[in-house]
Residue frames as qw, qx, qy, qz and C-alpha x, y, z in Angstrom:
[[0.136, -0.106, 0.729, -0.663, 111.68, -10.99, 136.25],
 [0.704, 0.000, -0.287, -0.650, 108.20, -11.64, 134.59],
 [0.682, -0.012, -0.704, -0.198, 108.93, -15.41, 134.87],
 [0.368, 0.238, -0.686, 0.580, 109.78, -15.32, 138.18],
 [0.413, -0.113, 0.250, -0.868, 106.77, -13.61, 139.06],
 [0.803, -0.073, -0.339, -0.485, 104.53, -16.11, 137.65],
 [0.588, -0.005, -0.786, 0.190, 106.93, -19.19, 139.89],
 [0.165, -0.227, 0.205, -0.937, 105.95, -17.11, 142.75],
 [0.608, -0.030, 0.135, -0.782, 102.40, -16.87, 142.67],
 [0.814, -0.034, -0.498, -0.296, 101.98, -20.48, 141.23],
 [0.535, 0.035, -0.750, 0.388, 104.19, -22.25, 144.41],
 [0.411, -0.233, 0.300, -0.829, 102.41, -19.30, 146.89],
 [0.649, -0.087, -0.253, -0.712, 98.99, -21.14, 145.50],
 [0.861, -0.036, -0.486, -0.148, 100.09, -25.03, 145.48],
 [0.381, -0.244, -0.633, 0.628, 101.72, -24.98, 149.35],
 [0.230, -0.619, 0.063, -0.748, 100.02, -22.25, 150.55],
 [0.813, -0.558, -0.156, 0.059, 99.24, -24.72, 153.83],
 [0.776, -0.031, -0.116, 0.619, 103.09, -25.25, 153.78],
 [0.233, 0.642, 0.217, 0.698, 103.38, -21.27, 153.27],
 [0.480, -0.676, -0.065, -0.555, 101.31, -20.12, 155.94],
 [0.853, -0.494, -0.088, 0.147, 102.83, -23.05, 158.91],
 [0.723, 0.287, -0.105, 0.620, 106.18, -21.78, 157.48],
 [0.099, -0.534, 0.025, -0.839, 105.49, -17.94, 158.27],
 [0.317, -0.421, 0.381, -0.759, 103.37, -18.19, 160.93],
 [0.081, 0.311, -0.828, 0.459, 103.54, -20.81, 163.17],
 [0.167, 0.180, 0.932, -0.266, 100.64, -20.78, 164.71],
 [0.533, 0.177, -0.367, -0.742, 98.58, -20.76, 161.58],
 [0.297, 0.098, -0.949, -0.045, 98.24, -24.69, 162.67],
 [0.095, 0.312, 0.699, -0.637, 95.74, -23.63, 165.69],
 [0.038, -0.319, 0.011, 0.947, 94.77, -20.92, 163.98],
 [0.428, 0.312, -0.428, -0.732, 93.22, -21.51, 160.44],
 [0.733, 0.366, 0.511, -0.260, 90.01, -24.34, 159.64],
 [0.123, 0.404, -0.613, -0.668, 92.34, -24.91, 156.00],
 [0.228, 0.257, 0.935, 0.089, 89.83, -28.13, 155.12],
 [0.304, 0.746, 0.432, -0.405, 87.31, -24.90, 154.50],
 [0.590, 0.624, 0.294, 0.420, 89.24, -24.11, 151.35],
 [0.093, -0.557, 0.065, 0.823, 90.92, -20.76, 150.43],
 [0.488, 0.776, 0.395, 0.061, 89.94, -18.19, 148.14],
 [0.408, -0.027, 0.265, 0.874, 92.67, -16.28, 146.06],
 [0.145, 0.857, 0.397, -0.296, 91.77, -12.94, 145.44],
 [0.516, -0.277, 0.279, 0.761, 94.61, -11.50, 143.47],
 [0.069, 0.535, 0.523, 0.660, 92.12, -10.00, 140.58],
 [0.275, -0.855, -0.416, -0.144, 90.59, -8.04, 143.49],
 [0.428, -0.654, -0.051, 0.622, 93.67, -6.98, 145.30],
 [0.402, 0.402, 0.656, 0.496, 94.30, -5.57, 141.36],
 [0.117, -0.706, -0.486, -0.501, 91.46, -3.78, 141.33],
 [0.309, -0.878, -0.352, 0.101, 91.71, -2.40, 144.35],
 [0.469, -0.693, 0.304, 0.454, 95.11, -1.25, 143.71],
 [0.742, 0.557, 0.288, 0.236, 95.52, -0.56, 139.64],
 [0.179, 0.921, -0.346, -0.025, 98.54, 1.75, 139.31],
 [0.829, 0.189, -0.214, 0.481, 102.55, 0.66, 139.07],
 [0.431, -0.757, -0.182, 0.456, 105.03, 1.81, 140.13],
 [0.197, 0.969, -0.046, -0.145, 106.10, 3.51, 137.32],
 [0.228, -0.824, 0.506, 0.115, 109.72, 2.11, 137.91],
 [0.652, 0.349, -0.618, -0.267, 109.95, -1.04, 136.60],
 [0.331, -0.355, 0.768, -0.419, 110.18, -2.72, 139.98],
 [0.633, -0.066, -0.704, -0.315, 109.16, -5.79, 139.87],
 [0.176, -0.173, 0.881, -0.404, 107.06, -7.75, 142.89],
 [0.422, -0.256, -0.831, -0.254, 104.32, -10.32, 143.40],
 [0.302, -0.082, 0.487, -0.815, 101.15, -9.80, 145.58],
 [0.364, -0.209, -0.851, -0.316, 98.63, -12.06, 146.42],
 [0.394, -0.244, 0.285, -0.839, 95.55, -11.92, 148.64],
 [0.389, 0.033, -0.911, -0.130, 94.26, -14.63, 150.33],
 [0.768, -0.356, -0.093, -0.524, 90.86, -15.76, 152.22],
 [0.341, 0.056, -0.896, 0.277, 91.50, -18.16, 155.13],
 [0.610, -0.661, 0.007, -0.437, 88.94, -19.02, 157.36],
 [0.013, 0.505, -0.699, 0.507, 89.69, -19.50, 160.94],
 [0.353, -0.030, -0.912, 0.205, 88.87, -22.04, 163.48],
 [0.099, 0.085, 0.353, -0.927, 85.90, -19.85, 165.11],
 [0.542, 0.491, 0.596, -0.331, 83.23, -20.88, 162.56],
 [0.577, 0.494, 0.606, 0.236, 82.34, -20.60, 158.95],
 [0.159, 0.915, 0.027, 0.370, 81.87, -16.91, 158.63],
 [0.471, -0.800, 0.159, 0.335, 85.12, -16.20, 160.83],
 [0.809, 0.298, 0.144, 0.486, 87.90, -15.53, 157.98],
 [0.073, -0.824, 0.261, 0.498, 90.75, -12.89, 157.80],
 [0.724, 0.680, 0.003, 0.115, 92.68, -12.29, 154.61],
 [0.751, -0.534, 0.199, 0.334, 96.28, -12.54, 154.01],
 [0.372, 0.870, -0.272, -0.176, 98.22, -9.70, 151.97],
 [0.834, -0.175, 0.342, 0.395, 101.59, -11.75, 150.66],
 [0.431, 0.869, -0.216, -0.109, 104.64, -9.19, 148.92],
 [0.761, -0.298, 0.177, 0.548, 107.60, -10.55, 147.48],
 [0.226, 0.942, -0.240, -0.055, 109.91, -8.01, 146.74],
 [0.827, 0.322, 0.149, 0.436, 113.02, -8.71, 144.15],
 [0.438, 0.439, -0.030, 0.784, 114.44, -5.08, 144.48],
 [0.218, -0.387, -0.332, 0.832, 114.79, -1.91, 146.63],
 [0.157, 0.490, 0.313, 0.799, 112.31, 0.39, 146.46],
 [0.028, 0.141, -0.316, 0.938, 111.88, 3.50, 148.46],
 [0.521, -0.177, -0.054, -0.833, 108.06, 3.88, 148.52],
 [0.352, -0.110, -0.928, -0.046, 107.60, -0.27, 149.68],
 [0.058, -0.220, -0.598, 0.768, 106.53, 0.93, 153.35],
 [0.282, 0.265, 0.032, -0.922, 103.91, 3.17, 151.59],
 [0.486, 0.047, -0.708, -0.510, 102.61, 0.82, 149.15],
 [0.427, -0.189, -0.865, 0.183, 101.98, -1.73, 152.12],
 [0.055, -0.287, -0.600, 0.745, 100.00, 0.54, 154.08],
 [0.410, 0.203, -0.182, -0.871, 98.01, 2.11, 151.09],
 [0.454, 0.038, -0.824, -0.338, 97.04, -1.84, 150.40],
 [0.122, -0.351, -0.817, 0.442, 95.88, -2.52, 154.21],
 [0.122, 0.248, 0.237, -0.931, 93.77, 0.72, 153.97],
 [0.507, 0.071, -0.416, -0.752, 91.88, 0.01, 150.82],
 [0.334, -0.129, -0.925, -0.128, 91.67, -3.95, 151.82],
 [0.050, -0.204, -0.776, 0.595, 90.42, -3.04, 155.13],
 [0.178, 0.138, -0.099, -0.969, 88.30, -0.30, 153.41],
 [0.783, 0.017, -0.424, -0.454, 85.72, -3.12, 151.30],
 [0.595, -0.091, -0.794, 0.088, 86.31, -6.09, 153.87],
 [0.377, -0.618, 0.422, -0.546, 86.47, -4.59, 157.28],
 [0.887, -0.435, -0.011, -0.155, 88.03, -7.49, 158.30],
 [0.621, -0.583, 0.441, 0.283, 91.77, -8.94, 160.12],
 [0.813, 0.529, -0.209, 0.123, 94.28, -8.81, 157.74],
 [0.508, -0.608, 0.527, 0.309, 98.14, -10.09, 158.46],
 [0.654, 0.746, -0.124, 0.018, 100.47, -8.95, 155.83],
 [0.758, -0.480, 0.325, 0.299, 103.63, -10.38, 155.13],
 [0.400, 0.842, -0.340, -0.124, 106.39, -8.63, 152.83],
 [0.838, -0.115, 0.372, 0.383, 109.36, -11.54, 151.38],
 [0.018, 0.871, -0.343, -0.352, 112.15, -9.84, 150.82],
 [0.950, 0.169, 0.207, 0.162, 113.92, -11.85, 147.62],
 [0.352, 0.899, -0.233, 0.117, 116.40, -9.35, 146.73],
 [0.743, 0.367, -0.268, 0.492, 120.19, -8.95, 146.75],
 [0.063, -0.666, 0.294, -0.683, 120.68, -5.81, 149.14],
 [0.345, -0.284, -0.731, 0.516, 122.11, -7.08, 152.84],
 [0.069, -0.204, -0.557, 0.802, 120.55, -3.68, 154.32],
 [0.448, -0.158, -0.307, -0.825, 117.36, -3.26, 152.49],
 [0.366, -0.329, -0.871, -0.015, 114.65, -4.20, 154.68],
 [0.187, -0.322, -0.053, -0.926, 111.79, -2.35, 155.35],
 [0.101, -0.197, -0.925, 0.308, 109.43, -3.04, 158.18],
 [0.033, -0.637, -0.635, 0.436, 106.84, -0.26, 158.78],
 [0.184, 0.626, 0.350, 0.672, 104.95, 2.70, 157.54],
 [0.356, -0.574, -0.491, 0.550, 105.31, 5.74, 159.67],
 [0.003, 0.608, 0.354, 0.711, 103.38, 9.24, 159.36],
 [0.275, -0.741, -0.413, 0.453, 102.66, 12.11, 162.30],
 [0.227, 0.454, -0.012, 0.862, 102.12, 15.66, 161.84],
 [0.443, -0.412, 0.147, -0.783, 100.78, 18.09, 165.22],
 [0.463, -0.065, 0.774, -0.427, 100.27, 14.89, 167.59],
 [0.877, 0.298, 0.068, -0.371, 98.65, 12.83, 164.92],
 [0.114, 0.503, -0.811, -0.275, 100.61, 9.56, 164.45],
 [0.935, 0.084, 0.053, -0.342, 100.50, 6.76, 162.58],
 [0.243, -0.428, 0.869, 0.045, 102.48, 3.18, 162.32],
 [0.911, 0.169, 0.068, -0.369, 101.93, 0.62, 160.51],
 [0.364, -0.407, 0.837, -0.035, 104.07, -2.35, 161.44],
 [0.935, 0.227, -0.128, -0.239, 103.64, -5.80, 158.87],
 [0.604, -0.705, 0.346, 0.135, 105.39, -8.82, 159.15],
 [0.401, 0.860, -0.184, -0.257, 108.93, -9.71, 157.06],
 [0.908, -0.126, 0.372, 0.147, 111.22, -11.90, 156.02],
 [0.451, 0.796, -0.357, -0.188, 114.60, -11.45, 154.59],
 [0.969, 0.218, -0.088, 0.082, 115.53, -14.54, 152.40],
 [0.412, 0.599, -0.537, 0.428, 119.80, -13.40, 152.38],
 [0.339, -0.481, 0.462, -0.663, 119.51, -13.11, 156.26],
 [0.918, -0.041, 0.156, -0.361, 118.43, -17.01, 156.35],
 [0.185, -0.512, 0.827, 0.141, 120.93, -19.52, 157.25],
 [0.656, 0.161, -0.677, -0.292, 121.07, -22.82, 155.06],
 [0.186, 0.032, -0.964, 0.189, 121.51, -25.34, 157.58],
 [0.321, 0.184, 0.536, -0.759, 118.35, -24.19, 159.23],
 [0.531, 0.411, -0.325, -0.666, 116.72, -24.28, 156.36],
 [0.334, 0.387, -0.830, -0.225, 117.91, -27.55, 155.60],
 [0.050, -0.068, 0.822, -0.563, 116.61, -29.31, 158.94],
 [0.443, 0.087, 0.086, -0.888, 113.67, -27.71, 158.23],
 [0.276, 0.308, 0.883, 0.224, 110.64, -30.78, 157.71],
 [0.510, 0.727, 0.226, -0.400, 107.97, -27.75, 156.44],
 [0.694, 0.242, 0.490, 0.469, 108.45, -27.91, 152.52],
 [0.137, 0.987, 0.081, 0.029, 108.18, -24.49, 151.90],
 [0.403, -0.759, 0.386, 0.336, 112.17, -24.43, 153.07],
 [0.684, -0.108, 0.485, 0.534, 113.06, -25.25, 149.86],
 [0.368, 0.750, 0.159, 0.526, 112.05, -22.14, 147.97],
 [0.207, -0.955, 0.126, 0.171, 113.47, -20.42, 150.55],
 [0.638, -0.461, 0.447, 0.426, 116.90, -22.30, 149.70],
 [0.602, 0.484, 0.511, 0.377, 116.27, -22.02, 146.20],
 [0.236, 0.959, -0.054, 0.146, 116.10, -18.42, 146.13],
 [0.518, -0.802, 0.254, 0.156, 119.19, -18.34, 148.36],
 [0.656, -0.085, 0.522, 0.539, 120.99, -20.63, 145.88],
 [0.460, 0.734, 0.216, 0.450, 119.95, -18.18, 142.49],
 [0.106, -0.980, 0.078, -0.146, 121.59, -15.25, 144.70],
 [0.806, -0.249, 0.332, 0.421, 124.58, -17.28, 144.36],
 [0.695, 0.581, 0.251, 0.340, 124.60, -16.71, 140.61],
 [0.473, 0.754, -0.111, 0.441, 127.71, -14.57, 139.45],
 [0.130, -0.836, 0.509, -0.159, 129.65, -14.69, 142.74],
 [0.845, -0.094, 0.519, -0.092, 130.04, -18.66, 142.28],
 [0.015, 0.262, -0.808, -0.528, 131.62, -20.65, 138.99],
 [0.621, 0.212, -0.332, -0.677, 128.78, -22.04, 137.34],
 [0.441, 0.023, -0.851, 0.284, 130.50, -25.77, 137.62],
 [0.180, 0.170, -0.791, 0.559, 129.48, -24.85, 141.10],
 [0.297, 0.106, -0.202, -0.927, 126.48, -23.48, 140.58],
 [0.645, 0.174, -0.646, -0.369, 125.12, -26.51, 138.76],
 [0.528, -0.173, -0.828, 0.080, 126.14, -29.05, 141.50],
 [0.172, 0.094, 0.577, -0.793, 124.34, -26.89, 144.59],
 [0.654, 0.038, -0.080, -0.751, 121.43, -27.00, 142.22],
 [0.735, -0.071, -0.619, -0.269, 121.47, -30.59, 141.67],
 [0.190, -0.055, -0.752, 0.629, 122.23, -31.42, 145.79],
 [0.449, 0.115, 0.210, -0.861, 118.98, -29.20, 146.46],
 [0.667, 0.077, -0.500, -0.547, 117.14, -31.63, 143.88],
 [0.520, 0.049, -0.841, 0.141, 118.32, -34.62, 145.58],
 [0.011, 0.040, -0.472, 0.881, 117.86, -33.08, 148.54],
 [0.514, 0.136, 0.042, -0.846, 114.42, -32.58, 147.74],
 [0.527, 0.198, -0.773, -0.291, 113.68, -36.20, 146.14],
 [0.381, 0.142, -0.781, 0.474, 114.57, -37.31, 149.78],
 [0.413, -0.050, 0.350, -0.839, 111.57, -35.64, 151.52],
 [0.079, 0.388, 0.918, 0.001, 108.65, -37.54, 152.57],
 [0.335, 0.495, 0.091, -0.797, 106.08, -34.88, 150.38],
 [0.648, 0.432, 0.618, -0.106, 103.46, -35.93, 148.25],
 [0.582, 0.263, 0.568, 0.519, 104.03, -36.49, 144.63],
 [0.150, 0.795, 0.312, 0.498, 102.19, -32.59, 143.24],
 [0.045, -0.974, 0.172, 0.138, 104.23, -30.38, 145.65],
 [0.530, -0.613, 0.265, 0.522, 107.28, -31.97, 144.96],
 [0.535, 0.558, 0.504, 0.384, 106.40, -31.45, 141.36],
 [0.110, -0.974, -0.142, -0.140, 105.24, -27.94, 142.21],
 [0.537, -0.729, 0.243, 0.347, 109.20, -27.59, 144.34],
 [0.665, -0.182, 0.476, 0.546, 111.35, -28.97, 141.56],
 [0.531, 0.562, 0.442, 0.454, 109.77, -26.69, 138.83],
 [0.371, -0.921, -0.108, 0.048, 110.57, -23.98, 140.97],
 [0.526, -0.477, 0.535, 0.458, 114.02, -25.16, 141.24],
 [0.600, 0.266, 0.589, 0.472, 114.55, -26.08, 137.87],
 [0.275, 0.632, 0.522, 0.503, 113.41, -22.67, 136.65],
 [0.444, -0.892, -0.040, 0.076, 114.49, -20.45, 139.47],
 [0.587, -0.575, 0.464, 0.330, 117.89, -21.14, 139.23],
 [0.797, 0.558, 0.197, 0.121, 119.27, -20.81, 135.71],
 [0.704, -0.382, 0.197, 0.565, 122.45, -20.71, 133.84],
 [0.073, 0.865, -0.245, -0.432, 123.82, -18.16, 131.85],
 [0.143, -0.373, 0.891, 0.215, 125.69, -21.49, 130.10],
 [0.666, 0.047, 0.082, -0.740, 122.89, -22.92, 128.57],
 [0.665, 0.168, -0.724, 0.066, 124.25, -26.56, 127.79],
 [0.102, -0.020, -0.799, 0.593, 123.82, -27.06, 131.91],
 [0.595, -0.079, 0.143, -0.787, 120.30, -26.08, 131.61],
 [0.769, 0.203, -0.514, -0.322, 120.27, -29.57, 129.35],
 [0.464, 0.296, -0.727, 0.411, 122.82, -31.44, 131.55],
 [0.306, -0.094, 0.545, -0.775, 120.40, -30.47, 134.62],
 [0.684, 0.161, -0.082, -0.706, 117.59, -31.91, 132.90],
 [0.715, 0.266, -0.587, -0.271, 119.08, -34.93, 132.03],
 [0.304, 0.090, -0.823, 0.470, 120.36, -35.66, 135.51],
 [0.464, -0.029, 0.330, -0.821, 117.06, -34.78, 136.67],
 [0.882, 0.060, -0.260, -0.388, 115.27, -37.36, 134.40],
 [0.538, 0.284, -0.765, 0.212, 117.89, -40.07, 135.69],
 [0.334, -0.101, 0.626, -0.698, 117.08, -39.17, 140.07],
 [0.517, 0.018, 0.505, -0.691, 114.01, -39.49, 139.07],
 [0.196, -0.196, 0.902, 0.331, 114.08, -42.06, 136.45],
 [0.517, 0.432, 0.120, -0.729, 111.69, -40.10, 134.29],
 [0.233, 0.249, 0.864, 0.371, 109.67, -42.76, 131.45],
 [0.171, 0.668, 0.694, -0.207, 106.69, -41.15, 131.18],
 [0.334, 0.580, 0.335, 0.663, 105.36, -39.15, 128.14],
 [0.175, -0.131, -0.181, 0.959, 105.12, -35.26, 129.23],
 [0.141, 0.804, 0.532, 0.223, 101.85, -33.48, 129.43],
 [0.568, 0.645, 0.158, 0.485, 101.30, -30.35, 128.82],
 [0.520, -0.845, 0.102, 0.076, 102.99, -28.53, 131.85],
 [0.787, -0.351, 0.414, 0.295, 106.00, -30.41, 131.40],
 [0.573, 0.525, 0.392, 0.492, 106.04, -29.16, 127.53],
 [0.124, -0.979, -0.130, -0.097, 106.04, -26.02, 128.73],
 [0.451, -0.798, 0.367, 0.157, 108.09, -25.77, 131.18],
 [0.842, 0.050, 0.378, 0.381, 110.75, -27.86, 128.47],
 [0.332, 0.836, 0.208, 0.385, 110.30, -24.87, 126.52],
 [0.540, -0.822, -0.052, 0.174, 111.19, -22.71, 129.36],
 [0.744, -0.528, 0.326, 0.247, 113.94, -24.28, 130.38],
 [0.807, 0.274, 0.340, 0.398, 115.35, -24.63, 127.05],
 [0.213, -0.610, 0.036, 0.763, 115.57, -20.67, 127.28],
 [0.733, 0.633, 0.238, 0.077, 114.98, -20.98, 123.24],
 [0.790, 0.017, 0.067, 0.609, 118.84, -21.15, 123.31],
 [0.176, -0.637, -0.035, 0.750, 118.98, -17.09, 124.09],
 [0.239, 0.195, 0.597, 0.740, 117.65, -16.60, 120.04],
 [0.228, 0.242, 0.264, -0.905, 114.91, -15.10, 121.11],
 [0.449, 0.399, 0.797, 0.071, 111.37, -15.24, 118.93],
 [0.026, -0.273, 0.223, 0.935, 111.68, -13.40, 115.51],
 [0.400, 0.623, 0.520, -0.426, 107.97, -12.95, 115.02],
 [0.569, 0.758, 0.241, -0.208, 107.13, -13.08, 110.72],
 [0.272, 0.653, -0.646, -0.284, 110.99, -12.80, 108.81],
 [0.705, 0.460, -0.470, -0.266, 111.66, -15.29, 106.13],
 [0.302, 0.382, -0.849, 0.203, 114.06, -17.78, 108.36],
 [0.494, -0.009, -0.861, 0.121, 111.80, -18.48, 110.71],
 [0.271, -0.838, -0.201, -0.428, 109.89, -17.85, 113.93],
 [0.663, -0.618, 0.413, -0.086, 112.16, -19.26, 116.70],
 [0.707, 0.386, -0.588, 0.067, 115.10, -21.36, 116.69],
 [0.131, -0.418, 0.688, -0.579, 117.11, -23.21, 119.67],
 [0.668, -0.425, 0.387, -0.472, 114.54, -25.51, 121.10],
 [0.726, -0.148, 0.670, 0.049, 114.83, -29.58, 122.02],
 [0.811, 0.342, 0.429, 0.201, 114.26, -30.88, 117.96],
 [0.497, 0.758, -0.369, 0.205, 116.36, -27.90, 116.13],
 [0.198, -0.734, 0.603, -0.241, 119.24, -28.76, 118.87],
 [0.803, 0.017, 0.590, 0.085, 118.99, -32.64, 118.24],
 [0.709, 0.595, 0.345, 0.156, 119.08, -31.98, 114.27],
 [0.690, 0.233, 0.140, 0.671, 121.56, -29.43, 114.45],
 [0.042, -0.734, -0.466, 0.493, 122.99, -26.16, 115.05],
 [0.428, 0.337, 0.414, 0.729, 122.75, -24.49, 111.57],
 [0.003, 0.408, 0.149, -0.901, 120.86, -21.62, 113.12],
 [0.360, 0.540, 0.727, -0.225, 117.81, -22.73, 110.33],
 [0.148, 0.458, -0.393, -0.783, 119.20, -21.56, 107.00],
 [0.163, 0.156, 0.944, 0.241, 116.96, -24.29, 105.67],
 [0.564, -0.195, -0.079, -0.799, 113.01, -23.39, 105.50],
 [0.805, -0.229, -0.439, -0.326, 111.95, -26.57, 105.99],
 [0.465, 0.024, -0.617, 0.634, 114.81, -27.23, 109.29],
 [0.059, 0.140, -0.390, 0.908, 113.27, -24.26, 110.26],
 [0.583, -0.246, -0.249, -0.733, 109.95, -25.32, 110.40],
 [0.749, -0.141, -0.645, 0.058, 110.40, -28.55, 112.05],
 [0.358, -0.136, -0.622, 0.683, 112.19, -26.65, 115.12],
 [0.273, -0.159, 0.248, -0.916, 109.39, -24.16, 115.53],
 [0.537, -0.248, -0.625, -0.509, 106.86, -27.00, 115.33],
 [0.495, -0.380, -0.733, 0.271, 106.62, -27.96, 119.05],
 [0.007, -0.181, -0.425, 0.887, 106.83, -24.53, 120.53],
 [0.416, -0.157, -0.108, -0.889, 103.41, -23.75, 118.38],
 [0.619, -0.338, -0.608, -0.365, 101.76, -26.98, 119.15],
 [0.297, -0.167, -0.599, 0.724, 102.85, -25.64, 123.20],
 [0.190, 0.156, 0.051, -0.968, 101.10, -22.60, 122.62],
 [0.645, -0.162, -0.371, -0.648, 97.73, -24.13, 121.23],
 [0.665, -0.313, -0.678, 0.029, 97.64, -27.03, 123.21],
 [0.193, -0.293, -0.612, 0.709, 98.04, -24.78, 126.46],
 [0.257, 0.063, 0.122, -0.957, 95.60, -22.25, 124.95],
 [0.609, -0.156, -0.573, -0.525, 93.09, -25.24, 124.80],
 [0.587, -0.490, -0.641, -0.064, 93.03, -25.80, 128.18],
 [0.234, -0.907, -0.328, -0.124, 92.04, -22.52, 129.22],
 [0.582, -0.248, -0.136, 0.762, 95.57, -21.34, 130.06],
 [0.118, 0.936, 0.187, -0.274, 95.65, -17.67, 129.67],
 [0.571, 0.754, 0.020, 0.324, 97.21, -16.00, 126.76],
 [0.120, -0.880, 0.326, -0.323, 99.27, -13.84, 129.34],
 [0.751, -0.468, 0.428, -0.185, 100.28, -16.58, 131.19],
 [0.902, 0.308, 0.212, 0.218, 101.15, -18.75, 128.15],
 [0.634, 0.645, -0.160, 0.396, 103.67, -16.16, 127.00],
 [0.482, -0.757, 0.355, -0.262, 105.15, -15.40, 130.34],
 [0.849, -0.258, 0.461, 0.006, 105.97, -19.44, 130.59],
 [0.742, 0.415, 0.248, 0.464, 107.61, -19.65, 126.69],
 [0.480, -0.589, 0.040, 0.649, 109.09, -16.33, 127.12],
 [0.349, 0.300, 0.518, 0.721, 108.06, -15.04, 123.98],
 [0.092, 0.127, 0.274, -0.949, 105.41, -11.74, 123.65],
 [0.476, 0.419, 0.485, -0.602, 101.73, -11.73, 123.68],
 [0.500, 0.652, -0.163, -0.546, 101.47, -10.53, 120.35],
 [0.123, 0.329, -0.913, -0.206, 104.14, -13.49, 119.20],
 [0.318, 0.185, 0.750, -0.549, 100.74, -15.38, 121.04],
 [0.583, 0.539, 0.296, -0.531, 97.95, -14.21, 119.40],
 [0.488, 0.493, -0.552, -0.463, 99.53, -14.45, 115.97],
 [0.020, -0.070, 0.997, 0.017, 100.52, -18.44, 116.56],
 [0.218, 0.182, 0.923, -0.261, 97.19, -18.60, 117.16],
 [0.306, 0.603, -0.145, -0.722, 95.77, -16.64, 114.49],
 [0.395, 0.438, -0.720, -0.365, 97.99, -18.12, 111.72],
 [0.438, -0.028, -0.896, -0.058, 96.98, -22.35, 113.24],
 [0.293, 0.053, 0.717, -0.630, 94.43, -22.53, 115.01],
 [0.148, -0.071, -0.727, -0.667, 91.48, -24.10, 113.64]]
């Protein structure tokens, strides 16, 4: 779910206009966006440094907006998506308004996306009373299952296509793959077809493309290739696009066997052109790990973060640091 987190927060960041008109309406009156926003997510962090202990996985982001009142008028906007059910959500979202409210004293409107599987999971509020002392805390919510496609579809705010995206990965395993495949590529097209500038629909389709995976990995390829065709891709890749090639390529489910004798990785684009011998060669096997390291240095030369770099190649930190240890110069 790691990766998922990171498509999240990065599409949150690069629509966040779209985001905010999506959710709330009249955020159009509302918010002075030409004043910039300020991501706070290292503060909400800090203000909130425990887990949950469970493995649960969600995404939170905190966001500065000023409003339409003046310069110094801004409220802040809590954003959870939750991926699973978990009992204590209600609590968590009320222990965040308290602290935010605690160092800002100012308007916050929090909004919990529900991404999960579960028709009846959906929490709304935090409620507490003992001896005539109550409390409520009410935030607002959004559950993605509970969202019809066609609506969606109509929709002209881009943001409705990660909603359909998620809707279309909560297909996965009650669908044939075959089928799977062509909803994802309709959604592309679909998306091609919008009048949206050139860096969100970048920002939409790597979403899609990396939201929605197959369990078949030869359709990851077959997606890719009918992707480069739509969009009748010529241009060299930079490095995003190397990345995310990685990604996508899943490194053919071989995982990365950090320091034994065959190799460090196998599976990606040049061992899977040259063959699949699985890299009983040394020297085969060097050629196919050569692009993932020169991914990993060239992203850790422009300032990507180490955490972030192995999140996107799906490999571990430590698989990280060494690459860069062992070549870097």
């Amino acid at each position: 779910m790691k990766r998922n987190d990171a498509l999240w927060k990065g599409v949150i960041e690069d629509l966040f206009d779209d985001f905010l008109s999506f959710f709330f309406p009249q955020s159009d009156f509302m918010f002075s966006l030409n004043e910039g926003v300020e991501f706070l997510d290292k503060e909400l962090h800090e203000l909130f440094p425990g887990t949950t202990g469970k493995n649960i996985r969600f995404v939170d982001k905190l966001v500065k907006v000023h409003t339409r009142d003046g310069p110094d008028h801004w409220i802040l906007v809590h954003v959870e998506v939750q991926g699973q059910q978990d009992k204590d959500f209600e609590e968590r979202m009320f222990t965040y308004f308290y602290r935010i409210f605690d160092k800002h004293r100012k308007p916050i409107a929090a909004i919990a996306i529900f991404s999960d599987s579960s028709p009846n999971y959906h929490p709304k509020s935090f409620e507490w009373g003992i001896l005539g002392t109550e409390l409520r805390y009410s935030f607002t919510t959004f559950k993605v299952l509970d969202q019809k496609e066609e609506e969606l579809k109509a929709s002209p705010n881009p943001f409705s296509i990660i909603i359909l995206t998620v809707l279309l990965a909560l297909k996965k395993g009650k669908i044939q793959e075959g089928e799977l495949f062509e909803l994802k590529l309709d959604l592309a097209k679909q998306l091609l077809s919008k009048s949206i500038s050139k860096p969100k629909i970048h920002a939409l389709m790597n979403f899609l493309r990396f939201y929605v995976r197959f369990e078949d990995y030869t359709k990851d390829d077959k997606f890719e290739l009918a992707l480069d065709q739509l969009t009748e891709k010529t241009q060299p890749m930079g490095i995003e696009e190397i990345i995310k090639e990685q990604l996508a390529a899943e490194y053919k489910k071989q995982g990365f066997k950090l320091g034994r004798a065959e190799g460090r990785a196998v599976g990606i684009e040049e061992g899977r052109q040259e063959g699949r011998e699985e890299g009983r060669e040394e020297g085969k096997e060097i050629g196919r790990i050569e692009s993932t390291i020169q991914v990993v240095l060239s992203a850790h030369e422009q300032g990507i973060d180490k955490g972030v770099i192995a999140q996107l190649v799906n490999i571990p930190v430590e698989a990280v640091d060494k690459i860069l240890a062992e070549y870097r110069k």
